[in-house]
N, C-alpha and C positions, 0 to 999 in steps of 0.2 A: 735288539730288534725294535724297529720303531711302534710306536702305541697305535699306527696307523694300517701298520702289515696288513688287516683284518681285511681292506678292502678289495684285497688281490679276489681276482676271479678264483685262483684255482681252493679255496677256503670256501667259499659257496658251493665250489661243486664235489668239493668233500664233504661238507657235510648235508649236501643232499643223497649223495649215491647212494646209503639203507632205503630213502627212499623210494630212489630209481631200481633199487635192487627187488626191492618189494614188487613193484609195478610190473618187475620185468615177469617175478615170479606168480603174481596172478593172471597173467597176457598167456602167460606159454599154459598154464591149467585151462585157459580159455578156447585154448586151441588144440586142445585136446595131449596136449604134451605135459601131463601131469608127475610123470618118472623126473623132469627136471627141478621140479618142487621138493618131491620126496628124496633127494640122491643128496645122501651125506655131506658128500664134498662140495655140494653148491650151497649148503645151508653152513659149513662149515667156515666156506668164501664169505659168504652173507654176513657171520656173526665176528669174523676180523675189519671186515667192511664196516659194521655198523659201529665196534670198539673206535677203529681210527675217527670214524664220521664225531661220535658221542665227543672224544677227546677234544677235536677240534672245536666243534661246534661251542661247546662246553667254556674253553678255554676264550676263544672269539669272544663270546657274548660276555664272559668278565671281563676281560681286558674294555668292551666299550663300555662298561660301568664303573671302570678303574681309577679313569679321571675324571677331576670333578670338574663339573662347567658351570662359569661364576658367568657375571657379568661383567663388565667393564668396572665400572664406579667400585662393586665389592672384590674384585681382584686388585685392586687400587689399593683399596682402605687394608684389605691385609699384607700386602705386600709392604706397604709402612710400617703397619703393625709386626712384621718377624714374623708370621702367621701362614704365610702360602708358600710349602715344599714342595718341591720337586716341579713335575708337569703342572698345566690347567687348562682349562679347556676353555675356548672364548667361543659365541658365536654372534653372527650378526651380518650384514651388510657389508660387499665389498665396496670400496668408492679410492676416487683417485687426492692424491696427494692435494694439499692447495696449490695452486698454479705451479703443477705439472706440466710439463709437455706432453703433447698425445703418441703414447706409443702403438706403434703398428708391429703387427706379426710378422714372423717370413709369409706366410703366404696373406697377407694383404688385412688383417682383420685388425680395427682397432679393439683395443684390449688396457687391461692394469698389468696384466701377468701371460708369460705364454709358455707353453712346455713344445720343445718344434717336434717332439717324436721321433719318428727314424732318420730326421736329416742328420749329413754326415758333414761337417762336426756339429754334435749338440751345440743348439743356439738357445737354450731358455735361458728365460727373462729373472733377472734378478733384483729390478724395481721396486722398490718399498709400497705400498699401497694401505692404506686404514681400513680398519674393524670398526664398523658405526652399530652399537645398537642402541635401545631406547635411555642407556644409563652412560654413555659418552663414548665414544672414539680409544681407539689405540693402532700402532704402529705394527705393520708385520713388516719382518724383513726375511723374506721368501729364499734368501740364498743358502742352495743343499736340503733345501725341504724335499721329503716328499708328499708332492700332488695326487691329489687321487679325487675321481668327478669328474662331471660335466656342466658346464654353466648354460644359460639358456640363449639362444640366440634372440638380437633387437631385432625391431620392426625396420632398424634404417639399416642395417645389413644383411636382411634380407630383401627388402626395396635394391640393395646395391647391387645384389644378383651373386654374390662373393659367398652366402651360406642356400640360400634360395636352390636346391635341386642339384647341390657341389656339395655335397658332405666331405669333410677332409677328416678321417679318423684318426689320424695320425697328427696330430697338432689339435694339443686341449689351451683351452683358451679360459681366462677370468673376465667378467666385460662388471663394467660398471651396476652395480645393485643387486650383483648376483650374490646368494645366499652362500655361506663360508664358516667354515668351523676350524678354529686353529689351537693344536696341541704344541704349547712346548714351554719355554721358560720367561714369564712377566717377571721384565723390569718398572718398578713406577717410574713418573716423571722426574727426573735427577740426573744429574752431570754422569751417570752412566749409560743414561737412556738418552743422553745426549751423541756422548761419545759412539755407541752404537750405532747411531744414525749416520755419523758424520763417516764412519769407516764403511757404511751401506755408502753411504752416496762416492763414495771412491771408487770403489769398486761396480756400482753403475758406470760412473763416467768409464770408467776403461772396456768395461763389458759393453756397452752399448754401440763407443765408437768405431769397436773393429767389427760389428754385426750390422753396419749401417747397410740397407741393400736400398737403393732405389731402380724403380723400373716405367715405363710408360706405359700409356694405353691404360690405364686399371679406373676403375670404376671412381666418381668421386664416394664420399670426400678425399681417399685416400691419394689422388692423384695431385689434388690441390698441398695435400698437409706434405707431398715429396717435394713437388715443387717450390712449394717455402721453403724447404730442408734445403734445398740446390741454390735456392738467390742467396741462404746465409744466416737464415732463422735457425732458434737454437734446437733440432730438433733432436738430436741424440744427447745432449746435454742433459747431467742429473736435473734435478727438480731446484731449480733454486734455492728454495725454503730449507730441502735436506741438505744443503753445505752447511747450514749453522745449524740444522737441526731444528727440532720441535718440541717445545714444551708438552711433551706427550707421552704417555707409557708406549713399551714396548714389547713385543712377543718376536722371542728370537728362536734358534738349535739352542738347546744346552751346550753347557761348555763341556759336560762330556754323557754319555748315554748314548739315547735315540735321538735321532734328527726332528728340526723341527716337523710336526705332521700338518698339512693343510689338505682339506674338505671340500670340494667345492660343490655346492650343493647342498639338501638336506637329508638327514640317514636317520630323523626321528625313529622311526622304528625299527632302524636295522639289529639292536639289539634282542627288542622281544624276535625278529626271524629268527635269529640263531637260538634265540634260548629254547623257541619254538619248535626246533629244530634238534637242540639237544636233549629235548623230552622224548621226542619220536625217535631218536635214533637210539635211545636209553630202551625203550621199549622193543624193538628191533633185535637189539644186540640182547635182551632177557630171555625173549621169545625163540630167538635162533640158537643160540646158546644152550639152554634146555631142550631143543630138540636134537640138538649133535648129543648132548651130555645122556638124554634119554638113549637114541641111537645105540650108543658105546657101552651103555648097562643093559638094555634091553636088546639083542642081534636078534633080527630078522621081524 
């Protein structure tokens, strides 16, 4: 299970339900329906609800303090060093390859990375794109990650009228400078993080040619960058620079485990929620517990 699972909705809304359960049960005393507070079996419901909530929540909030998140430069120096096992946790700054081509989405949005959602056949993007933070640059190569997040929409794709009052939920997108957090296995710079790259940019070139779509009528700049694409510009073509590769570390999937996890977005505090979380539903699940366990010693 990937180190990323945590960010599934249905995990939040585990382990809020003691809360919701609490809520429900001061709403109905307030409404004069007090028999449903007191009645065994719903404090019973209540104190299995708040065990699963506690477990979860619990387990959540260590797994997102399970890896450690270096920088650049010091994920570097230990991974020379024999020093860095397993996962690591990168974050920073998305940004596009050095003279990349501009990739566009199925539905029209220039982007680094796109995940299409419910289209049928999946068309996400498997485009290598860099991790910039203030201690240097590294390579991710996005293919079989899973995504999880929202990036922010630009001022000039909104001006294009393409996000502007069109939300499209269904197709998440990475765009240039959005903030990213990447779990999975750093290569330093070296003829393995070479070779990684070179076997990314193959598999761009075949995944991009067969997903090429152009259409008319679309807003610029997107209509101009198709129309280069049509006179003969290289516009589904890997990135030049990724055929030989980049003297640049790398974050890829491990070669065996959990897939690589990318973040897109910032979760600073989604850990203290959970663990926040797992305090309140500890106290739920003590409180409800002793009232069933009183109940069964004490009848009537």
């Amino acid at each position: 299970m990937s180190v990323m699972t945590h960010e599934s909705r249905w995990r939040l809304l585990v382990g809020a339900a003691p809360v919701i359960g609490v809520a429900f049960f001061v709403w109905a005393a307030a409404q004069g329906e007090g028999d449903v507070a007191r009645s065994p079996t719903a404090r019973a419901i209540l104190a299995v609800v708040a065990a699963l909530g506690t477990a979860v929540a619990w387990w959540t909030a260590r797994q997102l303090r399970a890896t450690p998140t270096v920088s650049v430069s010091r994920a570097g120096a230990l991974a020379q060093a024999g020093q860095l096992a397993g996962h690591v946790t990168l974050r920073g700054r998305a940004r596009a390859l050095p003279d990349a081509v501009p990739l566009v989405s199925p539905d029209g949005e220039l982007c680094l990375w796109f995940d299409s959602g419910d289209a049928a056949p999946p068309r996400d993007s498997v485009r290598p794109f860099l991790l910039v933070d203030d201690s240097g640059e590294c390579i991710v190569l996005p293919a079989g990650a899973e995504v999880t997040g929202h990036g922010s929409v630009p001022a000039s794709a909104a001006r294009s009228g393409l996000a502007a009052g069109q939300p499209r939920p269904a197709e998440r997108l990475l765009r240039n400078g959005d903030r990213v957090q990447v779990a999975g296995r750093f290569v330093a710079a070296s003829p393995e993080s070479l070779a990684l790259q070179v076997q990314a940019a193959s598999l761009v070139a075949r995944t991009e040619a067969s997903q090429a779509q152009w259409r008319s009528g679309d807003p610029l700049p997107f209509r101009d960058l198709r129309a280069a694409a049509l006179a003969g510009a290289a516009f589904v073509a890997a990135p030049p620079l990724a055929r030989h590769g980049l003297l640049l570390p790398v974050i890829a999937a491990p070669e065996s485990g959990p897939p690589l996890g990318i973040r897109i977005g910032g979760d600073d505090g989604e850990g203290g929620v959970y663990g926040l979380l797992a305090v309140v539903d500890s106290v739920v699940l003590v409180v409800s517990s002793s009232l069933v366990a009183w109940a069964m010693l004490v009848p009537g």
